[in-house]
C-alpha positions as CSV (number, residue, x, y, z in Angstrom):
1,X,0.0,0.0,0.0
2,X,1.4,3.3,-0.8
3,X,-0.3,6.9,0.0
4,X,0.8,10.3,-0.7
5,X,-0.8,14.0,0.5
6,X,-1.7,16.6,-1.8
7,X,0.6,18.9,0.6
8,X,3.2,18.6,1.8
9,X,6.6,20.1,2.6
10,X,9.9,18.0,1.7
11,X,13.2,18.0,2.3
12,X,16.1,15.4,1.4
13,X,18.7,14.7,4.1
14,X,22.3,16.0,3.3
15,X,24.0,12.8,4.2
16,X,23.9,9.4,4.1
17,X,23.2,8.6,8.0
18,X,21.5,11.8,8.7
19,X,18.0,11.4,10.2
20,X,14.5,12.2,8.1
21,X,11.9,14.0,10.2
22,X,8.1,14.0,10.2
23,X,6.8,16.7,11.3
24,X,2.9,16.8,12.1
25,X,1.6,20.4,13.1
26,X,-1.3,20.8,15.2
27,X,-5.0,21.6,14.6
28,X,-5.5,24.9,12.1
29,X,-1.8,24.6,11.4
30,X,-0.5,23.5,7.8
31,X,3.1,21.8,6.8
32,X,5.1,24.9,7.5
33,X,4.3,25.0,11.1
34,X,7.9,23.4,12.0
35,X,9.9,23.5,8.9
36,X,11.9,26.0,10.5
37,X,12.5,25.2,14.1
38,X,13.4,21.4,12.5
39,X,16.0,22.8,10.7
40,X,17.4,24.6,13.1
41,X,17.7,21.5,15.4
42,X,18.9,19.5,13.0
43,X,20.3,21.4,9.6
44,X,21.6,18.3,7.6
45,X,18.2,16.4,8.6
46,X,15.6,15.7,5.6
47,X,12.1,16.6,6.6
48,X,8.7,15.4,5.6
49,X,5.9,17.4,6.6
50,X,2.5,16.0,5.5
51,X,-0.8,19.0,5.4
52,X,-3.6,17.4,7.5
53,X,-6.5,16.7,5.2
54,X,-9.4,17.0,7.1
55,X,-11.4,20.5,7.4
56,X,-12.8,21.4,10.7
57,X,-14.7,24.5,10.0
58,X,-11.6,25.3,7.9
59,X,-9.2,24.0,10.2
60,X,-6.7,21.6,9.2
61,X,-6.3,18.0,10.8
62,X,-5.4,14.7,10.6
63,X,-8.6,12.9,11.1
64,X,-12.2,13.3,12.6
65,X,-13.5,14.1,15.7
66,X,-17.2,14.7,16.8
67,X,-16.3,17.1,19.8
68,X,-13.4,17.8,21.4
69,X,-11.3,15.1,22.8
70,X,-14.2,12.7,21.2
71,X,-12.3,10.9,18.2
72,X,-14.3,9.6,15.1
73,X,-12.4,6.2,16.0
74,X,-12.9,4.6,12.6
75,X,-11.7,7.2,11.0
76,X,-8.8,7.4,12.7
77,X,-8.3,4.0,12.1
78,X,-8.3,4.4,8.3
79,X,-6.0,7.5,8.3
80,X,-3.6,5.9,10.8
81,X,-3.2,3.2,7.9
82,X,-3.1,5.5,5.5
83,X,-0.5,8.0,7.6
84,X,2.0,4.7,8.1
85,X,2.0,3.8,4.6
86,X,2.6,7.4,3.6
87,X,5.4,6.9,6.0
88,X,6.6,3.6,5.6
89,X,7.2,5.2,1.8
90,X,9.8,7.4,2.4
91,X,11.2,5.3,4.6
92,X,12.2,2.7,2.4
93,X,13.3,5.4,0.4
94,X,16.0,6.4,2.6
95,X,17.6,3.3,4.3
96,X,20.2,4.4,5.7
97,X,18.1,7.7,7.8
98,X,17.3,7.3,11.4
99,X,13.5,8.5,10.9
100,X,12.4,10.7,13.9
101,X,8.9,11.8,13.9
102,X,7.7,15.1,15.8
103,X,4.0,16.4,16.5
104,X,2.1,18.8,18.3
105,X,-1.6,18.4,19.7
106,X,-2.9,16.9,16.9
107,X,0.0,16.5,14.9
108,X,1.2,14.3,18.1
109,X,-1.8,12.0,17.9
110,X,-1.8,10.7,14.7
111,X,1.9,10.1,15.3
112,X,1.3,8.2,18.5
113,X,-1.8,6.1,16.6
114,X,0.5,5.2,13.9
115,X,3.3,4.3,16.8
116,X,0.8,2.2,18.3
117,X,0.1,-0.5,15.5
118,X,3.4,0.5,13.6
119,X,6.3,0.6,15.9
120,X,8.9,-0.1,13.9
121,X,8.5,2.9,11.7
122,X,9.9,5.6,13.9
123,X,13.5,5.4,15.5
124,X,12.5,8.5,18.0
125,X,8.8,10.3,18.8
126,X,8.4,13.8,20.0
127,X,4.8,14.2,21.5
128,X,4.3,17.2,22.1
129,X,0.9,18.1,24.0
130,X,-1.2,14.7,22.7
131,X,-4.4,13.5,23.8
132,X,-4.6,10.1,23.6
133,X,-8.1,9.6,25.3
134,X,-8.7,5.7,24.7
135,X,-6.3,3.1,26.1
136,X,-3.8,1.6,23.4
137,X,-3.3,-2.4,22.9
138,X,0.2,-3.4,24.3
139,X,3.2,-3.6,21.7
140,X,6.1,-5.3,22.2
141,X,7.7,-3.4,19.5
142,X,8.0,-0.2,21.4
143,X,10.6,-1.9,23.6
144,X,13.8,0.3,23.4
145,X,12.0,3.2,21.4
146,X,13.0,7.0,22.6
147,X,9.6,8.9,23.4
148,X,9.7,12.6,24.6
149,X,6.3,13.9,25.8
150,X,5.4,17.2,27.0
151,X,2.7,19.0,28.1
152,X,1.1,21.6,30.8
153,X,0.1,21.0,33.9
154,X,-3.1,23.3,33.6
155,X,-4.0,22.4,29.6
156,X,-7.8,22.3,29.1
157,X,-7.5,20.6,25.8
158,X,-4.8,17.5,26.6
159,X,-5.6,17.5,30.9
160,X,-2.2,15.9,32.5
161,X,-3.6,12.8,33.7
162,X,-4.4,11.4,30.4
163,X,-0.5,12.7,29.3
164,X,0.4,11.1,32.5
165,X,-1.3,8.0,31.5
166,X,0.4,8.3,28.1
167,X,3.5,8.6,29.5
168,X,2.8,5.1,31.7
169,X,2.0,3.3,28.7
170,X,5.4,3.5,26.8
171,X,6.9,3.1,29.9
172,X,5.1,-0.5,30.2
173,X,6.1,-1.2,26.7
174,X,9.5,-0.3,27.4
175,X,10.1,2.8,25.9
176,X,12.7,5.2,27.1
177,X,10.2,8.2,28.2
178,X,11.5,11.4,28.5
179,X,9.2,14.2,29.8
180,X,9.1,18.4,30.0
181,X,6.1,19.8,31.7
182,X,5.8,23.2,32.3
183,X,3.0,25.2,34.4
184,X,0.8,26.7,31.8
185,X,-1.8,25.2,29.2
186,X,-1.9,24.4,25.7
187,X,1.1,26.6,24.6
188,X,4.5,25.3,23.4
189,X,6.9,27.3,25.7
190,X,10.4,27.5,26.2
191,X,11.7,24.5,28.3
192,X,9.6,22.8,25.7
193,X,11.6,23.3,23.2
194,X,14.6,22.7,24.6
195,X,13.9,19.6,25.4
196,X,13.3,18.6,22.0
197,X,16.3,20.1,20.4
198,X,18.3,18.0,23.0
199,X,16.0,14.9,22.2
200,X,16.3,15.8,18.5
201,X,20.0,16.6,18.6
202,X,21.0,13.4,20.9
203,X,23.3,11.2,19.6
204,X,22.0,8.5,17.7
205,X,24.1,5.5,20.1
206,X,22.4,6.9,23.1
């Protein structure tokens, strides 16, 4: 199965060895949301940066939902297919790239969905703010994978117990969970980013 988006923004990587990046951006935001702050993180890095293609009242997204933090579930399920095979595309075409995948709100849940049933795709995950509202299946394949979460302690749209829950789950599986949580909501603040620019930046033998 392959898939491509009508939109989005690519970039090769310089080298041989140097990582691709997806980068997801959040609700209302399009494929330029983190083209820059990746390639300030990492400059050599390719980048793959899909446009949601659902509309919400002319808001961009990745998939369906009938309410906030209410998920049209089967059609998450179909676009989570479709997302991995779009992914599992460029992965093939670049063997030799670590594949990191980044995502805000939004952006982070379809990256965690396609995580969930398709482990093996991503070498390292930045969730940044996600709501994951239902309880994922366990995956062995998650074992040994570098998660970052963030999130804020008083967000209205991701609350910290379900990011704290998130955070519980990769550990279960395995994952080495990193976390940055600051004191304010929804925002991406400073520490925030910092913390991904180390996570980004890390060696890849770490």
């Amino acid at each position: 199965m392959t898939c491509t988006f009508y939109h989005a923004l690519t970039r090769t990587p310089a080298a041989a060895g140097d990582p691709l990046v997806f980068a997801f951006h959040g609700t209302g935001g399009d494929e330029h949301q983190f083209s820059d702050l990746v390639e300030q993180i990492l400059p050599k890095a390719g980048l793959v940066a899909p446009r949601g293609d659902v509309s919400e009242h002319g808001a961009l997204r990745f998939f369906r939902r009938t309410g906030e933090g209410v998920y049209d579930m089967t059609d998450l399920a179909e676009r989570t297919e479709r997302m991995a095979a779009f992914v599992a595309g460029y992965k093939a075409a670049h063997p030799g790239s670590p594949v990191y995948g980044m995502g805000y709100s939004n952006g982070a849940n379809i990256l965690a969905a396609v995580a969930f049933k398709h482990p093996d795709l991503f070498d390292r995950m930045a969730l940044l703010h996600p709501l994951i509202p239902w309880q994922p299946e366990a995956n062995a394949g998650l074992a040994g994978k570098q998660v970052l979460i963030t999130g804020g302690r008083r967000d209205p749209i991701c609350p910290l117990p379900l990011t704290e829950r998130l955070v519980a789950y990769f550990g279960a599986q395995g994952s080495e969970v990193e976390t940055s949580f600051h004191d304010g909501g929804h925002e991406i603040r400073q520490p925030e980013l910092a913390a991904l620019a180390a996570f980004l930046s890390a060696p890849q033998s770490r």
